[in-house]
C-alpha positions in Angstrom: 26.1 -87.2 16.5 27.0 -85.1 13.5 29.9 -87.0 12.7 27.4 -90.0 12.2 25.1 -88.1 9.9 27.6 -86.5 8.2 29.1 -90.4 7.5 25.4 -91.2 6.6 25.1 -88.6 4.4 28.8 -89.1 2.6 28.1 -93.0 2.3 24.1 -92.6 0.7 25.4 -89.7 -1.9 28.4 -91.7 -2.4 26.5 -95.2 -3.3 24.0 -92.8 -5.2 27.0 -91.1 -7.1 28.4 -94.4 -8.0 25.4 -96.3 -9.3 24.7 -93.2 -11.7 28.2 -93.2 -13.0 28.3 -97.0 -14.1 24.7 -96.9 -14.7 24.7 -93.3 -16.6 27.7 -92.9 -18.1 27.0 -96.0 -20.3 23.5 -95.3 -21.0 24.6 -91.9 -22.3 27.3 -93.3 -24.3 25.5 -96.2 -26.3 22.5 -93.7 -26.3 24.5 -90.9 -28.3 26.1 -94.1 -30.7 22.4 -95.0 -31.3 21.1 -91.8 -32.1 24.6 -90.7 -34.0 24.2 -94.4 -36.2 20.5 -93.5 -36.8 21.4 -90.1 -38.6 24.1 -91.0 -40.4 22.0 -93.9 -41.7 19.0 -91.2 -42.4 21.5 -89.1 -44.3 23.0 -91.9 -46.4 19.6 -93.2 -47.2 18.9 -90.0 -48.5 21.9 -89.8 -50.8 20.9 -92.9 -52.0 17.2 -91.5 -53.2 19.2 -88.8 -54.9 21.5 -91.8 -56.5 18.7 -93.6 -58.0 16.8 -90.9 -59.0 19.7 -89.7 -61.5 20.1 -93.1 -62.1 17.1 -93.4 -63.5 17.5 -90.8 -65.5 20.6 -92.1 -66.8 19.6 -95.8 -67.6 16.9 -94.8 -70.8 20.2 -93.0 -72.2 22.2 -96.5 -72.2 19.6 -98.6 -72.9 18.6 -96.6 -76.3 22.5 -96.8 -77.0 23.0 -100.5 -76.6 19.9 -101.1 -78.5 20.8 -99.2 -81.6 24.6 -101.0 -81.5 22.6 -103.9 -81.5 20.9 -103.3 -84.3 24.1 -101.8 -86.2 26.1 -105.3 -85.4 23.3 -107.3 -86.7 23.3 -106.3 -89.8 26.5 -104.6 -90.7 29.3 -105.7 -92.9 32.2 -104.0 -93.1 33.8 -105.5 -96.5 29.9 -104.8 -97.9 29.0 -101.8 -97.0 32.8 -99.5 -95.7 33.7 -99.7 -98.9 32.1 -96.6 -100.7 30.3 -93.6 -100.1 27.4 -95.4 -102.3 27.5 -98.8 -100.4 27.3 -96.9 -97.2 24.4 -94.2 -97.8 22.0 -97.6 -99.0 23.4 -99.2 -95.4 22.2 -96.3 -94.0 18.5 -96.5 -96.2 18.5 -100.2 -94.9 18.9 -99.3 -90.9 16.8 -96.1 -91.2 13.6 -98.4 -89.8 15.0 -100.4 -87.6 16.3 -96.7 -85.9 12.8 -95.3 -86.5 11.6 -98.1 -84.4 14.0 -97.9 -81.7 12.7 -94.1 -81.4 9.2 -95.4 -81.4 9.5 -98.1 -79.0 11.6 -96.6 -75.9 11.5 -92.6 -77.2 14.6 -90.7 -76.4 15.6 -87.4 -76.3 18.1 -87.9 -78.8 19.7 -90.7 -81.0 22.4 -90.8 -83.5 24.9 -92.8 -85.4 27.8 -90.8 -87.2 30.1 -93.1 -88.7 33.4 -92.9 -89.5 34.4 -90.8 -92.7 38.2 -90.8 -92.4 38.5 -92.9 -95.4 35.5 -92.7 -96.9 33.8 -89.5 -98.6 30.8 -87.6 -97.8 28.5 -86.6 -95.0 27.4 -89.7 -92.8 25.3 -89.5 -90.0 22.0 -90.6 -88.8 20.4 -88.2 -85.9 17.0 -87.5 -84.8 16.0 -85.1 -82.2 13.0 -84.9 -79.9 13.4 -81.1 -78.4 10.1 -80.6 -77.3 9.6 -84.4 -75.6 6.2 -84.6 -77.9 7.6 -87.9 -79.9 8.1 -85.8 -83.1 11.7 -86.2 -84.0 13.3 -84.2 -86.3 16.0 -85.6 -88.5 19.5 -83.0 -88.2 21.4 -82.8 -91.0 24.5 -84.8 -91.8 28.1 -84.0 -91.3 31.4 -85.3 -91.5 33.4 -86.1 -88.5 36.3 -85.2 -89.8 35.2 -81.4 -90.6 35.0 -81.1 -87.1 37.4 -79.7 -84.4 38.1 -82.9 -82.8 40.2 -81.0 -80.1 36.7 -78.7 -79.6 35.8 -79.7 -75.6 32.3 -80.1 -76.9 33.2 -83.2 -79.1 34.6 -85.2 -76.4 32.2 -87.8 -76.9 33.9 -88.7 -80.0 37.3 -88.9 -79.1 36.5 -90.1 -75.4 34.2 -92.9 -77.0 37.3 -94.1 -79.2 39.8 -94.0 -76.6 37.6 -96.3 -73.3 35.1 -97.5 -75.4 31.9 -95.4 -74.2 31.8 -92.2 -72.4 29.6 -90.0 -70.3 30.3 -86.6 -71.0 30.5 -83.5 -68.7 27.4 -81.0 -69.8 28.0 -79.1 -72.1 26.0 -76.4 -74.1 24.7 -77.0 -77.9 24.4 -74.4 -80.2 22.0 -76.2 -82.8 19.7 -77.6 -80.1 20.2 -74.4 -77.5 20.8 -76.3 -74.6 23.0 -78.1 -72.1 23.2 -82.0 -72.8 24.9 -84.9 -71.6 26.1 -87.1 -74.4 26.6 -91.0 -73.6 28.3 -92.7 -76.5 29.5 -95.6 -77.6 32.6 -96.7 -80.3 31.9 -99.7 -82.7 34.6 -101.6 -83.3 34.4 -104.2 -86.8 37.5 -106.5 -87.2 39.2 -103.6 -85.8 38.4 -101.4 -87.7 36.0 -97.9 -86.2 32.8 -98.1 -87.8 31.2 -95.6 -86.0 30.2 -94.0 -82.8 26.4 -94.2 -81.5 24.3 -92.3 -78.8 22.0 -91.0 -77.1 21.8 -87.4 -75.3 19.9 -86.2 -72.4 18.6 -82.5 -71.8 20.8 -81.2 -68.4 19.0 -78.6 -67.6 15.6 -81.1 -66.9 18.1 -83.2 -65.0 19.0 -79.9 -63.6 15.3 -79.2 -63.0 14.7 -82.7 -61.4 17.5 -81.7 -58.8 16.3 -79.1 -57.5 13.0 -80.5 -57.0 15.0 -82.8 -54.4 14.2 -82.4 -50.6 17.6 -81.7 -48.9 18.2 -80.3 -45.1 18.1 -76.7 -44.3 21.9 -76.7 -44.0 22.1 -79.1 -47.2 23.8 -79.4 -50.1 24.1 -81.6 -53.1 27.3 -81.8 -55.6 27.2 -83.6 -58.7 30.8 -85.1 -59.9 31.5 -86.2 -63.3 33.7 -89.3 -63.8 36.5 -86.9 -63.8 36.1 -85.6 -60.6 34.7 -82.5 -62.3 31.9 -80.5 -60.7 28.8 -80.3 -63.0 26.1 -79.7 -60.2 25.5 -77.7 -57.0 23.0 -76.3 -54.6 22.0 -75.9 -51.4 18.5 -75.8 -49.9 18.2 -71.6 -51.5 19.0 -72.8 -54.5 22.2 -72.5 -56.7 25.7 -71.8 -55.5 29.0 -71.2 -56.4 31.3 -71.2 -53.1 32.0 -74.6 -52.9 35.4 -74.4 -51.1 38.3 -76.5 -52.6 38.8 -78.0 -49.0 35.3 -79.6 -49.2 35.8 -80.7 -53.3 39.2 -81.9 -52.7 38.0 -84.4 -49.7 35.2 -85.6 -51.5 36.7 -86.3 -54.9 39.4 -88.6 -52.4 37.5 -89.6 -50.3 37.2 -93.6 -50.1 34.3 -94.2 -47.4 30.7 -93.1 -48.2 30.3 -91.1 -45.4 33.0 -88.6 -44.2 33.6 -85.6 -41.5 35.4 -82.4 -42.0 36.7 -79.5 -39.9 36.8 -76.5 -41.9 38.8 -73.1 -41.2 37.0 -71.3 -43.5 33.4 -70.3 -42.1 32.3 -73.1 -43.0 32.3 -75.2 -39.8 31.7 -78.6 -39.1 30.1 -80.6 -42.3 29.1 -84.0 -43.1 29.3 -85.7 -46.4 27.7 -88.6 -47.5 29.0 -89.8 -50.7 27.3 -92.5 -53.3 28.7 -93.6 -56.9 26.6 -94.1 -59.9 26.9 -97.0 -62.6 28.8 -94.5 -64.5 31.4 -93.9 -62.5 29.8 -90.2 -61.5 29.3 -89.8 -57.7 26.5 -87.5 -55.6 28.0 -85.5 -51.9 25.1 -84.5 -49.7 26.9 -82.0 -47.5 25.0 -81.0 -44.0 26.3 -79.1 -41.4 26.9 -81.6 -38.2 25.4 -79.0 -36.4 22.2 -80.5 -38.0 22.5 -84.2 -39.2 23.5 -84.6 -35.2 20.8 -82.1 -33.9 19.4 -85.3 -32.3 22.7 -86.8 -30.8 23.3 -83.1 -29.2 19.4 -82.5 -27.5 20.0 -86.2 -26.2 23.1 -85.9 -24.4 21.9 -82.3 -23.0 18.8 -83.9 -21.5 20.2 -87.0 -20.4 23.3 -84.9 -18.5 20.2 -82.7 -17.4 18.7 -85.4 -15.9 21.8 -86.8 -14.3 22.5 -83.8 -12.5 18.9 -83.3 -11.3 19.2 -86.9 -10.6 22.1 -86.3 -8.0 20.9 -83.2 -6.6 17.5 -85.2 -5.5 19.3 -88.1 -4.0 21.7 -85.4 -2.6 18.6 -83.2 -0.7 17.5 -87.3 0.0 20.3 -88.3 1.7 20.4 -85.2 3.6 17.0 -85.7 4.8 17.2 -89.5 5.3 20.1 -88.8 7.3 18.5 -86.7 10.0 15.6 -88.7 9.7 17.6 -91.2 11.4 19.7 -89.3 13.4 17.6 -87.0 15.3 15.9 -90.0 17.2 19.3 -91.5 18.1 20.1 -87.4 19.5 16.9 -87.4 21.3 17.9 -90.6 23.3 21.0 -90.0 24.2 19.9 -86.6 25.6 17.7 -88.6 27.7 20.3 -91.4 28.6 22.9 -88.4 29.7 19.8 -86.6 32.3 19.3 -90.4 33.5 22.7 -90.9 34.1 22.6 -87.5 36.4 19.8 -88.5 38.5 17.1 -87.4 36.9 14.1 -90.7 37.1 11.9 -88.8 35.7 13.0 -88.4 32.6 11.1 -89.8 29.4 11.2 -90.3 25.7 8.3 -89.0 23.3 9.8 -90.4 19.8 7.3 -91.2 17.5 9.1 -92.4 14.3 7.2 -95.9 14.1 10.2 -97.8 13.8 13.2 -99.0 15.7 13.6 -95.8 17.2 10.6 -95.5 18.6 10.4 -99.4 20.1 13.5 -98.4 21.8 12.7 -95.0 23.3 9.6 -97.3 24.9 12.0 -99.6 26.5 13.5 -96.5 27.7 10.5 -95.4 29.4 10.1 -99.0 30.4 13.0 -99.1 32.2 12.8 -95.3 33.8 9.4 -97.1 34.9 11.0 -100.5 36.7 13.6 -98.2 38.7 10.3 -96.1 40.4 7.5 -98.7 40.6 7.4 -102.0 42.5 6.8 -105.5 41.5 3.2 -104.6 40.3 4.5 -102.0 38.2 6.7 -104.4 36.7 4.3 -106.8 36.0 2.0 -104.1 34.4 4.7 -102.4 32.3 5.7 -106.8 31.0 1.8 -106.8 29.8 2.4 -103.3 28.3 5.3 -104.6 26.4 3.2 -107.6 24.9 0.5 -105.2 23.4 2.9 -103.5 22.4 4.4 -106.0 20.9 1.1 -107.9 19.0 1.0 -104.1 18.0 3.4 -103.8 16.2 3.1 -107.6 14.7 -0.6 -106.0 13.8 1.4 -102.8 12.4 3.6 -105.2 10.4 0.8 -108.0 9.0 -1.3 -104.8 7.8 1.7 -103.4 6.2 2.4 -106.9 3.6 -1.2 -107.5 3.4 -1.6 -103.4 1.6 2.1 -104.0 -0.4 0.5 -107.1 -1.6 -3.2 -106.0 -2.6 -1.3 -102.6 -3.9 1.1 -104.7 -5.9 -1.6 -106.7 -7.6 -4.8 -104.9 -8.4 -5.9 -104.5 -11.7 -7.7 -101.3 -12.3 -10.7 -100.0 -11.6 -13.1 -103.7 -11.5 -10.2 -105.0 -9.5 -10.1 -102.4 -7.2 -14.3 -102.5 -6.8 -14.1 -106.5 -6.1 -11.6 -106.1 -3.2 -13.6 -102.7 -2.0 -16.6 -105.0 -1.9 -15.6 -107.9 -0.8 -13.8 -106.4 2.5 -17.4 -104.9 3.4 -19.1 -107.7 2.8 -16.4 -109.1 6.2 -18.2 -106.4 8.2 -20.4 -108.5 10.5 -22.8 -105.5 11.1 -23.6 -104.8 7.7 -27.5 -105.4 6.9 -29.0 -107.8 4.4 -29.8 -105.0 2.2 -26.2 -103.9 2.2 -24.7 -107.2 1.7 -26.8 -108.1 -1.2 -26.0 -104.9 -2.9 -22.5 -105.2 -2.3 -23.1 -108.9 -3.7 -24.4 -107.1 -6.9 -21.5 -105.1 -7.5 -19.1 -107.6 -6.9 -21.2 -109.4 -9.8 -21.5 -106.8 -11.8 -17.7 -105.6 -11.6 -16.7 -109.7 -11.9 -18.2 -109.7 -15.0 -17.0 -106.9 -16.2 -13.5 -107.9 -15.6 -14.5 -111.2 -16.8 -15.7 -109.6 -20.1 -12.7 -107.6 -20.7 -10.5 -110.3 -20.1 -12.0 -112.4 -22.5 -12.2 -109.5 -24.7 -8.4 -108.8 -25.0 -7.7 -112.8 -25.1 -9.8 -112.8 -27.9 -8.3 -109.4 -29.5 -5.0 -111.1 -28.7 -5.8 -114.2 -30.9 -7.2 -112.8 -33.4 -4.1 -110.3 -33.7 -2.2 -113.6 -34.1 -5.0 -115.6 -36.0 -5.0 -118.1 -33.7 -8.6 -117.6 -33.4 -10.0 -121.7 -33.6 -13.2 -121.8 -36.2 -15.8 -124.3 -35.2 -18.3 -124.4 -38.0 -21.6 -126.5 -37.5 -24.6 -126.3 -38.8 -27.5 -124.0 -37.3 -29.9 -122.0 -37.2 -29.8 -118.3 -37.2 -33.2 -117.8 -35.8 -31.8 -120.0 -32.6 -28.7 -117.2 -31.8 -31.3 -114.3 -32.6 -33.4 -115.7 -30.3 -30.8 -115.9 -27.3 -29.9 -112.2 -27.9 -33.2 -110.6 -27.9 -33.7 -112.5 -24.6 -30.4 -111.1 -23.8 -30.9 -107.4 -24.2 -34.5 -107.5 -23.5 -33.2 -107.9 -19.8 -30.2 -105.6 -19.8 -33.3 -102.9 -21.5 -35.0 -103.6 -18.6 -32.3 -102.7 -16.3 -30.6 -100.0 -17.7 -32.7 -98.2 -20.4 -36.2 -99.3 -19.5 -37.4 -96.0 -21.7 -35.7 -97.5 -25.0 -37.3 -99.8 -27.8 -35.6 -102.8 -28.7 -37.2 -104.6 -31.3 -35.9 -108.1 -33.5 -36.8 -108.4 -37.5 -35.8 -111.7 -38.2 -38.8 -113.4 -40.4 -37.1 -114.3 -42.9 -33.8 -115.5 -41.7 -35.3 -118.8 -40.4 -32.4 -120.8 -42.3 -29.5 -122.7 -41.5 -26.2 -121.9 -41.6 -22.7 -123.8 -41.6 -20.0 -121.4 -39.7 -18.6 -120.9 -35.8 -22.2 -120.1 -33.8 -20.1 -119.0 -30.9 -18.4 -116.7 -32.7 -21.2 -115.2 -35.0 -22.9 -114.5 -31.6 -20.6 -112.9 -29.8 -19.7 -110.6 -33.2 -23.5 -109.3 -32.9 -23.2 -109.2 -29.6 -20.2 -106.7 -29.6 -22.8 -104.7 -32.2 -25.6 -104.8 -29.8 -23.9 -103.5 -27.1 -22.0 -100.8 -28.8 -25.7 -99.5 -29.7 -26.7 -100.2 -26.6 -23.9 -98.1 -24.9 -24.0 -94.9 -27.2 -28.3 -94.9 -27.4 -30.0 -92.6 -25.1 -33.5 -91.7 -26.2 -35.3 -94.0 -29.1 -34.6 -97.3 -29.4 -32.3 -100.1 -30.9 -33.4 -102.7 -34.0 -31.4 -105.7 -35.2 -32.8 -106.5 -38.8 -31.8 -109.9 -40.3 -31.7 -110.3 -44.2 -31.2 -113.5 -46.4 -30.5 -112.8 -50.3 -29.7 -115.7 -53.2 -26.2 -115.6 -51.9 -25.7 -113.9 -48.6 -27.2 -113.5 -45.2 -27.3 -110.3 -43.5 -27.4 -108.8 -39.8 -27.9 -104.7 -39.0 -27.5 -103.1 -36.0 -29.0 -99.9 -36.5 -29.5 -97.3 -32.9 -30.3 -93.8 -32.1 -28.4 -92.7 -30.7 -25.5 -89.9 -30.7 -24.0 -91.0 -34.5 -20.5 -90.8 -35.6 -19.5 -88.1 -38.0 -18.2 -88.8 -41.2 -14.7 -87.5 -40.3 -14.6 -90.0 -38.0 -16.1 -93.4 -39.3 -12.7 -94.5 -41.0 -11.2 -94.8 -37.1 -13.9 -97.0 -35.5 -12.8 -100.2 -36.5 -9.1 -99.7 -35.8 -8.1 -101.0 -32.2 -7.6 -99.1 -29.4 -9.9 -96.3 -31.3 -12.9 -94.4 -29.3 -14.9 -92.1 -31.4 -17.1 -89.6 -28.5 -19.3 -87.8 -30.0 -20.4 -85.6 -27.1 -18.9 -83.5 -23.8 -21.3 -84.6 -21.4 -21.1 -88.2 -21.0 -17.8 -90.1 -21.2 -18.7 -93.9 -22.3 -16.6 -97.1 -20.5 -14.7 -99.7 -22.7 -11.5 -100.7 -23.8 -11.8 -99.6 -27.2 -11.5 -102.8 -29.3 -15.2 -103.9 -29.5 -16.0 -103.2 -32.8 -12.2 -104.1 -33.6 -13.1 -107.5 -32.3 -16.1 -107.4 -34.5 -14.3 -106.7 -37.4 -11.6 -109.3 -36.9 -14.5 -112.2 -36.6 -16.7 -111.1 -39.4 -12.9 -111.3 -41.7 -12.3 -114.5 -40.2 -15.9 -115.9 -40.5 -15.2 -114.7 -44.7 -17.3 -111.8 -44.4 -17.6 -107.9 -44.4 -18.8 -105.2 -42.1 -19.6 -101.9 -42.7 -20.9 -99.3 -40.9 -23.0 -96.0 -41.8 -23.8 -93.1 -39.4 -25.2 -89.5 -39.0 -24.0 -87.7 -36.5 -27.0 -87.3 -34.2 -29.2 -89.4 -36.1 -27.9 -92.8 -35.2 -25.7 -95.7 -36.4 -26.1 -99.2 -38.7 -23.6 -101.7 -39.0 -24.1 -104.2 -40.9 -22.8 -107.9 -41.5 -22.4 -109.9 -44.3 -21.6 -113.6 -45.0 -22.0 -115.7 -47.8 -24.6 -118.5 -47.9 -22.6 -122.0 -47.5 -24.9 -124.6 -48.3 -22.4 -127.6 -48.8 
């Protein structure tokens, strides 16, 4: 018999083992790819923020530049005005408005024009300067080009400019401004022939100041690479650093995919870099340790695993148990079989496991029974076995009609209609009973009813599929219905409230959906209805030139004013007090609000927390 239940118990952890594996395995796998995808996505989107934020800073810089060599193209002429120091100062008179403009209109740091003076004398330059960011530029004074140290690192922008054209320079620090700039500038080219080179700088240190404003991880860092590959920017989440390792610059400045992993020897650990290129050719590195970025991808396989080993334990201790379950029955009877077999008659089974088991240890007894009774005994224990069997047939019927009512009751009005309606089967139930049962089958049916028709309507009108049937009517006819309506539920419910109707002046017609105009104040009534304990409820119709009016005002417990911006949203239940809990599913006055949007008018609702509530209604008088 052991060998049995240990087979039992091999074969169940076995299957259980095995549908876990192909089941779990996979589900971990694609799991860990989705949450590994999402943060890599999450850290490349926010390299990209950084991107275009410098970008924007960047793109005023150009757009000044190619505006003023615009304007220098237009209306230069090199055989007119490159041929004298004369001839090129009253050039420079001519386009000193159209560059005043350019600074008025789009109001850069910085803009300048120094032309070339190899073969031409004199001091030629046109720059203004905005140091303060006021819009008061200050003119600097003019040099010559060629009186400067051209090999100087600081006048890169010149000879960079001549050799690709334009260049973005790497910051560098200003003595005559004292500060840090980036120069973008730009070579002019006439016939050949350098006329000048043109510009526009940019203050570093508030690009500087704009970077660090950026949000980065607590393990993050941003780097900052020139066009050259030259590092002009770094820090972490502290602030500034220096000990960027050459590993980590190295791999970036070669790197060829925008997103890269590293393995570092150096403390450093496990990093991940997202990398993003601006229109200059500069690129941004967000470096975050994986430890991190993956924080996610790590807590999701460690619960998942966690659960798959709880997982197998359970349907380990299951099997075990399920095993003797189904063992110990089958030990019992073949204890019983052996002592027959010896001679003992008077041996008997007491199993009680309601299955199989059990309908076999009574044929058991049956049978001890035949070998010491006569015919009669026979006959009685052949009867015994047909109860026994309609019994379990009984047992069995019982068992599909619970799976089946279990398997398809809807909540609580569900559950009340099939409570009801079984007592109402009980033959000795009195009149009284059975007509109050009837009630609450009613009352529940409608209430079911009610909020299926509810969420069919919330439904549509989620989808505006909501049908509009205007006609015309009049008002005083649907006001009438639901003061006849609610006088009876006051009656019944809340015989010690006031319900009162002001509708003298609304006795008009209107042209829009009656159905659903009444069932929009009805939603109103019976949210006032519902929160309104002491006082009294009054539905107030007004008609003005253009619109026509309904309020719902109450008594009852109020909203506070924390709270009256959630009411309308669906799903939303504002309780106002500890000792009563109120029914509903939460999207009456969501309903409401849909049909008064869809009807083209407003709502809007105005409470005191314990004072009472108004909502009110408006549409706009449609005459044609």
């Amino acid at each position: 018999m052991y060998g049995l239940r240990r087979k039992l118990t091999v074969l169940m952890v076995g299957l259980v083992a095995t549908v876990m594996l192909l089941a779990g395995l996979p589900g971990i796998y694609f799991a860990r790819q989705k949450a590994r995808n999402d943060a890599i996505k999450q850290m490349r989107l926010q390299t990209h923020i950084f991107t275009r934020d410098i970008e924007q800073q960047f793109f005023h810089i150009k757009d000044v530049s190619l505006a003023l060599e615009a304007s220098l193209r237009s209306s230069f002429d090199a055989g007119q005005h490159f041929t004298g120091k004369e001839a090129l100062n009253r050039y420079k008179e001519k386009l000193l408005p159209r560059v005043k403009e350019i600074l008025h209109l789009m109001r850069p740091m910085s803009l300048w024009i120094v032309f070339n003076t190899e073969h031409i004398d004199g001091k030629h330059t046109i720059s203004f300067f905005d140091k303060n960011r006021n819009g008061i530029y200050t003119r600097s004074p003019e040099y010559s080009i060629m009186e400067k140290d051209l090999t100087h690192p600081s006048m890169r922008w010149w000879t960079e400019a001549i050799k690709k054209g334009e260049t973005w320079t790497t910051p560098y620090y200003w003595p005559d401004w004292d500060m840090n700039v980036i120069s973008y500038s730009r070579a002019v080219y006439v016939d050949s022939l350098l006329i000048a080179c043109l510009g526009s700088d940019f203050n570093f240190d508030r690009l500087s100041a704009c970077l660090d404003t950026l949000p980065v991880f607590k393990t993050g860092h941003i780097l900052l690479f020139d066009n050259n590959d030259n590092l002009v920017y770094s820090r972490n989440r502290e602030g500034r650093f220096s000990n960027i390792s050459d590993t980590r610059v190295e791999k970036i400045t070669e790197a060829k995919e925008n997103f890269i992993l590293i393995n570092e020897n150096d403390g450093n650990g496990r990093s991940a870099i997202a990398i993003d290129h601006l229109e200059n050719g500069w690129k941004i590195a967000l470096i975050v340790s994986q430890k991190e970025i993956f924080a996610d991808v790590y807590l999701l396989i460690r619960t998942l695993s966690i659960m798959f080993l709880g997982g197998f334990v359970i349907a380990f201790i299951l099997a075990v148990w399920f095993s003797k379950h189904i063992t110990s029955p089958v030990k019992k009877l073949l204890r019983n079989f052996r002592k027959a077999t010896d001679g003992d008659l008077s041996v008997r089974n007491d199993i009680s496991s309601n299955d199989e088991m059990q309908e076999l240890g009574d044929h058991f007894n049956l049978m001890m029974n035949s070998l010491e009774s006569s015919f009669k005994e026979l006959e009685i224990a052949k009867k015994r076995l047909t109860i026994e069997k309609e019994r379990a047939q009984e047992s069995d019927s019982l068992k599909s009609s619970f799976l089946e009512n279990l398997s398809h009751e809807v909540r609580t009005p569900l559950m009340a209609l099939v409570g009801f309606s079984e007592l109402m089967a009980d033959p000795e139930a009195a009149p009284d009973e059975r007509k109050e049962f009837f009630e609450h089958i009613a009352y529940n049916s409608n209430k079911l009813v009610t909020f299926i028709e509810d969420t069919l309507l919330f439904s549509q009108l989620e989808k505006e599929q909501v049908p509009i049937r205007n006609q015309r009517f009049r008002a005083s006819h649907i006001l009438s219905e639901l003061q006849e309506e609610f006088e009876k539920r006051r009656d019944e419910e809340k015989p010690d409230l006031y319900f009162r109707v002001l509708s003298d002046c609304c006795d008009m017609e209107l042209n829009t959906d009656p159905h659903l105009l009444k069932r929009l104040v009805r939603y109103l009534l019976d949210n006032a209805f519902k929160f309104t304990d002491s006082g009294g409820v009054t539905l107030i119709c007004r008609k003005t030139d253009h619109h026509f009016e309904i309020s719902v005002s109450d008594s009852g417990i109020g909203i506070s004013d924390d709270k009256t911006d959630v009411v309308f949203q669906k799903f939303r239940k504002v309780i106002e007090t500890n000792d009563r809990i109120y029914d509903g599913a939460g999207i009456g006055l969501t309903n409401a609000r849909g049909i008064a949007l869809l009807l083209g008018g407003t709502i809007e609702l105005s409470s005191t927390r314990g004072e009472g509530t108004t909502v009110t209604v408006s549409f706009p008088l449609n005459n044609k």
